[in-house]
Every structure is written in C-alpha cells, then in structure tokens.
C-alpha positions in Angstrom: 0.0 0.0 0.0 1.2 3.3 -0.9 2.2 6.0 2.1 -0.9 8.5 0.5 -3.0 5.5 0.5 -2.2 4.4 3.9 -2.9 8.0 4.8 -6.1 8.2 4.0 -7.3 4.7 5.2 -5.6 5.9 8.9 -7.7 8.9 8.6 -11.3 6.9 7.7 -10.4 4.3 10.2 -10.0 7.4 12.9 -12.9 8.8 11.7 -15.4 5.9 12.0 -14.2 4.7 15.3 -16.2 5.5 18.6 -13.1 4.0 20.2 -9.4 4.3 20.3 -7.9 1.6 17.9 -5.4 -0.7 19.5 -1.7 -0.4 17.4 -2.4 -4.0 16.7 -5.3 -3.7 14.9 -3.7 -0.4 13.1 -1.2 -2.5 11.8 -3.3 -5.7 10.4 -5.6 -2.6 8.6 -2.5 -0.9 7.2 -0.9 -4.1 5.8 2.3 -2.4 7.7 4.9 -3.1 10.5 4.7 -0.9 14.0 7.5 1.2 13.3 5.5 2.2 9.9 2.0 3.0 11.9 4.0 5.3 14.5 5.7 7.0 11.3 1.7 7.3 9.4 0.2 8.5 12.6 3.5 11.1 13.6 2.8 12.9 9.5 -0.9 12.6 10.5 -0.6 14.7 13.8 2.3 16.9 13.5 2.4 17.6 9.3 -1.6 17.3 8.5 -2.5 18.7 12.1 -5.1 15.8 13.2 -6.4 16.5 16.7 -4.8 12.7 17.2 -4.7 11.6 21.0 -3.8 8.5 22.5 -5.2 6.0 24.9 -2.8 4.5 27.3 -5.2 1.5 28.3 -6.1 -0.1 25.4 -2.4 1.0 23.2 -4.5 2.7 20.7 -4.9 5.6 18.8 -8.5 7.9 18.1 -9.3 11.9 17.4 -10.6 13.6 20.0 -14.5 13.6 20.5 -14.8 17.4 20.1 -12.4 18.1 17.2 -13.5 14.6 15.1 -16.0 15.5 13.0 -14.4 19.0 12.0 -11.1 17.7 11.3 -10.4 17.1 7.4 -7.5 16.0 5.3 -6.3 18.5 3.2 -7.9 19.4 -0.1 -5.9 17.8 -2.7 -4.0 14.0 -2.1 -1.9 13.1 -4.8 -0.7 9.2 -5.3 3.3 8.5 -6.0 3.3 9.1 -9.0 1.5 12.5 -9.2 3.7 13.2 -7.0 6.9 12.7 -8.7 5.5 14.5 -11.7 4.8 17.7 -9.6 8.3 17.0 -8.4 9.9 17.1 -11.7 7.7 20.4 -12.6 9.2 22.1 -9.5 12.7 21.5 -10.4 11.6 22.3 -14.6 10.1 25.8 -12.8 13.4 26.3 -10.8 15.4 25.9 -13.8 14.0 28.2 -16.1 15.8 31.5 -17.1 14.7 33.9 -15.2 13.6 36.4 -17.8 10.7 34.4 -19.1 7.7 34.9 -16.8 9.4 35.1 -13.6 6.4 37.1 -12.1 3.8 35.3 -13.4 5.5 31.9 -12.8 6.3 32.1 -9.0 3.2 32.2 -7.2 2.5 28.8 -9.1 6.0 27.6 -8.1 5.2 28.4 -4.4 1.8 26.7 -4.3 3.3 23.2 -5.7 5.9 23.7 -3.1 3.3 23.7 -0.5 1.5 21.0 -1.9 4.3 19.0 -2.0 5.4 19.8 1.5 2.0 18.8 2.7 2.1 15.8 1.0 5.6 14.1 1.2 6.7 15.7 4.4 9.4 16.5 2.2 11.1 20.1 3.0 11.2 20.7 -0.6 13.6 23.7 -0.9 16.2 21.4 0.5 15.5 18.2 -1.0 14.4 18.2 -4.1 17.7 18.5 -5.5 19.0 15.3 -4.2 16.3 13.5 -6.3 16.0 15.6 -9.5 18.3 17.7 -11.5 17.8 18.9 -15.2 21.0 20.0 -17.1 20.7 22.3 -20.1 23.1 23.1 -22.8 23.4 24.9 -25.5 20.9 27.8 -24.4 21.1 31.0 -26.2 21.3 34.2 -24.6 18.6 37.2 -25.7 15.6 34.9 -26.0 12.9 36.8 -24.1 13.5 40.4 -24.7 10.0 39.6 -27.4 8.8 36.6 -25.8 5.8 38.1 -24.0 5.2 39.8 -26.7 5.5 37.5 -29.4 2.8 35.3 -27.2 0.0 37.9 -27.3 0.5 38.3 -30.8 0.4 34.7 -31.6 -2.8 34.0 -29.4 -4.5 37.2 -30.8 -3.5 36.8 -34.5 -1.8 39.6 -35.1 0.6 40.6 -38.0 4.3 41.6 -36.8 7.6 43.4 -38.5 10.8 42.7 -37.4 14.1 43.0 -38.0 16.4 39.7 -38.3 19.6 38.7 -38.7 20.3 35.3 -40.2 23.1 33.7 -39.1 22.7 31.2 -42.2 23.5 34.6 -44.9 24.4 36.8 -42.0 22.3 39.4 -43.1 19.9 41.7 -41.8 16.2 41.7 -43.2 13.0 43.3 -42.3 10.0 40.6 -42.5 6.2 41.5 -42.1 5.0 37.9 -40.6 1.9 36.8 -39.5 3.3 34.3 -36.6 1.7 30.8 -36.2 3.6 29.3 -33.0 6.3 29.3 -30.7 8.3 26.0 -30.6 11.1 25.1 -27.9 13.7 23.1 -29.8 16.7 21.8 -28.0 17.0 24.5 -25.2 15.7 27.4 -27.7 12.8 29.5 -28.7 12.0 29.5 -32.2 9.1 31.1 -33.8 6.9 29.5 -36.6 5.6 32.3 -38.8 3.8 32.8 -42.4 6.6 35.4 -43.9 4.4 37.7 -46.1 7.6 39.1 -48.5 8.6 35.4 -49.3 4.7 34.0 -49.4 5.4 30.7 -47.2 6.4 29.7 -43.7 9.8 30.0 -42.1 11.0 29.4 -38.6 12.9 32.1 -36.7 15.4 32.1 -33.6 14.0 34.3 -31.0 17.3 35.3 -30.0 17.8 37.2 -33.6 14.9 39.0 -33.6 16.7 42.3 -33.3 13.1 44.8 -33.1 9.6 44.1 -32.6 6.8 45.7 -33.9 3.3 44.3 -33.2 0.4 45.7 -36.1 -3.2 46.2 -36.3 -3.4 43.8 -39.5 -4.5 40.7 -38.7 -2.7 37.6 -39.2 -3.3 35.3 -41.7 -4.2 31.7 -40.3 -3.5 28.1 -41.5 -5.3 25.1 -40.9 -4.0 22.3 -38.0 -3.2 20.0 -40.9 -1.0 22.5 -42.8 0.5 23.6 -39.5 1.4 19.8 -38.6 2.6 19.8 -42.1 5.2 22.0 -41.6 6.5 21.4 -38.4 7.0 17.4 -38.8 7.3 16.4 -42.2 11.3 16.4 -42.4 13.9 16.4 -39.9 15.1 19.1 -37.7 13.2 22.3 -36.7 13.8 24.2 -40.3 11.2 22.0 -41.9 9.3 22.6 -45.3 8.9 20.1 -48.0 10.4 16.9 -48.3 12.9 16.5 -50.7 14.7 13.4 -49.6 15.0 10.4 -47.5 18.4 9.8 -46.0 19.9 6.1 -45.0 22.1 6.1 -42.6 24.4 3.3 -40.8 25.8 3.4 -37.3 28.6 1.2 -36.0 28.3 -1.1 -33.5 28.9 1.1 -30.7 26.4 4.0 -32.3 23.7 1.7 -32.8 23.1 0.8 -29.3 22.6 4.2 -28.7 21.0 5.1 -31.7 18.6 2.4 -32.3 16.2 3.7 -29.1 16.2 7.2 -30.1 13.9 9.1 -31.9 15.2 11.6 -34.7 11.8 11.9 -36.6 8.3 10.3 -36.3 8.3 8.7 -39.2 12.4 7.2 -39.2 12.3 3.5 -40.2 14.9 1.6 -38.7 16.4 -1.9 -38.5 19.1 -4.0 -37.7 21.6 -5.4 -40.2 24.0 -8.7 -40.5 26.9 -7.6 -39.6 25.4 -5.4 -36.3 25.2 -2.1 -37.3 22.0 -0.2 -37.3 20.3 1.2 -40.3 18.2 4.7 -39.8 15.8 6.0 -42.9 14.4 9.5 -42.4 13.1 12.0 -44.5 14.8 15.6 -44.5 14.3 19.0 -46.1 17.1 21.3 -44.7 20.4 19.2 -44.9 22.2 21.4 -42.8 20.8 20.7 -39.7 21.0 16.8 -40.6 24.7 17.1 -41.2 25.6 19.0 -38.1 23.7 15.6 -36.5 25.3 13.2 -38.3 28.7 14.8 -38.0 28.6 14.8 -34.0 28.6 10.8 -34.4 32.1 10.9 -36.2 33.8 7.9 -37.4 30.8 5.9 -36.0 28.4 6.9 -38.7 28.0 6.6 -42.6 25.9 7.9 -45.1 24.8 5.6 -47.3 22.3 7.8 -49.1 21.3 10.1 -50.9 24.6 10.7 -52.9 23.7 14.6 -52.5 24.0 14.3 -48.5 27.0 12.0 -48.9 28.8 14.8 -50.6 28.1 17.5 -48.4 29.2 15.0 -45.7 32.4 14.7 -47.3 33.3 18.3 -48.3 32.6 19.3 -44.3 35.0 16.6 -43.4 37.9 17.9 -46.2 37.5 21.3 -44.1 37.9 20.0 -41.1 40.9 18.0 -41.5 42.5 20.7 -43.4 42.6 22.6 -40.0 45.0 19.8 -38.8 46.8 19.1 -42.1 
C-alpha cells in the first residue's frame, strides 16, 4: 500500500471509530509493521494537524471527540506518481531562465511547493535536488526580450515586423510575418511564422529578432493540418517540404545508442548482419542533418542520398584541413 493511501485509510479508520484503535489492529488494517504505523500516525498529527490523542489503556490511537467531526485531510491527495511529476515540474520551474515569466510563474511555483510539503513531508527547498536535476546546454542568450510579446500576438492573430539577422546569410532583413507558433527546440525558442515578403512559412530564432513591432493587421491563419505539415514532415526544426530520405548506418557502438532514439516520427529503422543499425528518415534542410550526423564521427556513414553523402564529405575535407 502506498504512504498516501495508507494515509487516508488511517484517517477513515480514525474517523469511524467510537473507540481508540489498538496499534495491533492499526497495523493488520494498514498491511504495515509498527514502526510504519508510529511513522503514518507522527505525519498525520504533527504535518496534516489531526487532533490525534492516545489511549494509554487499550495502546491505541482515536481523534478527540470534540475536534472529530471538524477535522479534514487537506484538499488535494496526490498518489506517488503525481507526486513525482509535480516534483519534476518544480525542479523544470526552478530551472528556467529567469527572464521568461518570472512574475507570473512564481506564485504557481510556491503553491506546488506547499503541496508538495503537505504531502511528502518532504522540506522541498532542500531536497528536491538530491532527487532531481535537469542540465541544459546549449541555451542562447537574448531569448525573451520579445517573448511576451511574441505570445500575445500569436494568441491574438496579429501581423508583426521585425528585424532579423540570419546567421545562415548573416544578413539583416526586415520581414512583415503573421506568426503561427512558438516552438522550444533543444534548449531554444524559435518562432513558426507565415513570412508575407517570401509568401510561405519559415521558422525564426528568437534570440535574432533584433526589433519588434506588433500591427493592427491581422494575421493570416493556416489550418492544424497544414501547420502539422510543416512542423513534422522532415527532420530538424527548419522544416518545409520533403525532398529526400536519408539512410544512414551506425557502427556497433552508435547503434546501441542510436537504435532507441527518436530523430523523426516517421524514421524507419532496422538491424543489419553484420550489427550495425540502419536509420531512414526523411529531410528537407540538410544542414541541420549534417551537423547531427557529424557529432557521431567515425561511428556513422551515409549511405544515401549521394547529394548528402557529398556534403558530408566536403565538411570533413574542411575539417581535416585545420590539422593538415
């Protein structure tokens, strides 16, 4: 039986009892050893505040007549696992930067605190990171100077103008867009917009969205289908089309690694002869594919399309010309 469980089954047994309840008969109710009862009925009195008394005659435990029937648990019981999922929302909440919705975001993190603390016992400001830490890499700097803003425009289909700079052509452009959704991609904001100067969606980096305007046009809208569309059909976030399917083959080291990951929804993947694993998945954007494929090293191949397996080969001709 579960500690929240046992919790509430101490409570209803106290409850419905005229008389105190011998430790005994605590313990063949609870399914639990003595030391366990003390432990239930200790949270009960001291953390939950049960006017708990005990009976020296009969070893046994009741609420007090006058205070019984007002006494409640509190409001909300969670079981174990509800619990560990509020736990690992805490420690998400704690870890975000604290630009983005600090404010807003607190009060929420100081109510599941409380709950928590109500519930485990736990003193949650000083234990929850023994159990739970979340490591992030890779995040960019300059992400929410727009963010709140980007969010009411989104929700309220408005059109925007900003001003840009690509890191792909570093340039600087000016783009009217009519934004579709925020996506968090690998540490990062990104937003998914209709650009209304190149008639077709693109995806931008929050952190290179140098100026912000926010217009009285309204934004154009696309239907969940054409949204899903773009977002999923080929690898990596910069998405669009698909214009090929590449097959790729991890060593034997790799594959074990590789063979229970996900890189797109609809990767095919099996195992071959000679125990390297075999990964089909359609792209649009190569670059972002070959910055992936590149990390694995020496324990990767490309076996097609013969486009990908040159580009593949020309990054690798750079990079050993730095050590030539």
């Amino acid at each position: 039986m579960e500690q929240i469980e046992r919790i509430i089954r101490l409570h209803n047994l106290l409850s419905s009892s005229r008389h105190p309840i011998p430790r005994t008969v605590l313990q063949q109710k609870l399914e639990c050893s003595e030391k366990t009862v003390r432990r239930n009925i200790d949270f009960l009195r001291d953390r939950l505040g049960a006017p708990l008394e005990y009976n020296q005659e009969s070893n046994g435990w009741s609420y007090r007549k006058d205070e019984a029937s007002l006494y409640e648990l509190p409001g909300l019981w969670l079981n174990e696992q509800e619990i560990h999922s509020l736990l690992t929302i805490q420690q998400l909440l704690a870890n975000l930067d604290p630009e983005l919705l600090h404010d807003e975001i607190a009060p929420f993190a100081d109510r599941i605190r409380t709950l928590l603390e109500q519930t485990t016992g736990l003193d949650t400001e000083q234990d929850i990171s023994q159990y739970i830490q979340l490591l992030s890499t890779g995040k960019r700097k300059r992400q929410y100077q727009y963010f709140q803003a980007l969010t009411s425009a989104t929700i309220n289909k408005n059109q925007i103008h900003i001003s840009y700079f690509g890191r792909g052509k570093n340039q600087r452009t000016e783009r009217t867009l009519s934004p579709i959704q925020l996506l968090h991609y690998k540490e990062n904001w990104y937003l998914s917009a209709w650009c209304h100067g190149k008639h077709a969606m693109r995806v931008f980096s929050l952190d290179k969205i140098e100026s912000l305007k926010v217009l009285k046009e309204t934004a154009k809208t696309l239907q969940p289908d054409e949204i899903e569309s773009f977002t999923s059909a080929s690898f990596g976030i910069f998405t669009g089309e698909v214009s090929d399917q590449a097959v790729l083959e991890f060593g034997e080291e790799a594959s074990r690694w590789v063979a229970d990951e996900t890189w797109h929804p609809e990767q095919k993947g099996k195992w071959l002869e000679n125990g390297h694993y075999q990964l089909s998945l359609p792209y649009s954007n190569p670059i972002e594919l070959a910055g992936e494929i590149l990390k694995h090293g020496e324990g990767i191949k490309v076996v097609a399309p013969d486009s990908l397996k040159s580009l593949i080969k020309k990054r690798l001709q750079k990079a050993w010309q730095q050590y030539d």
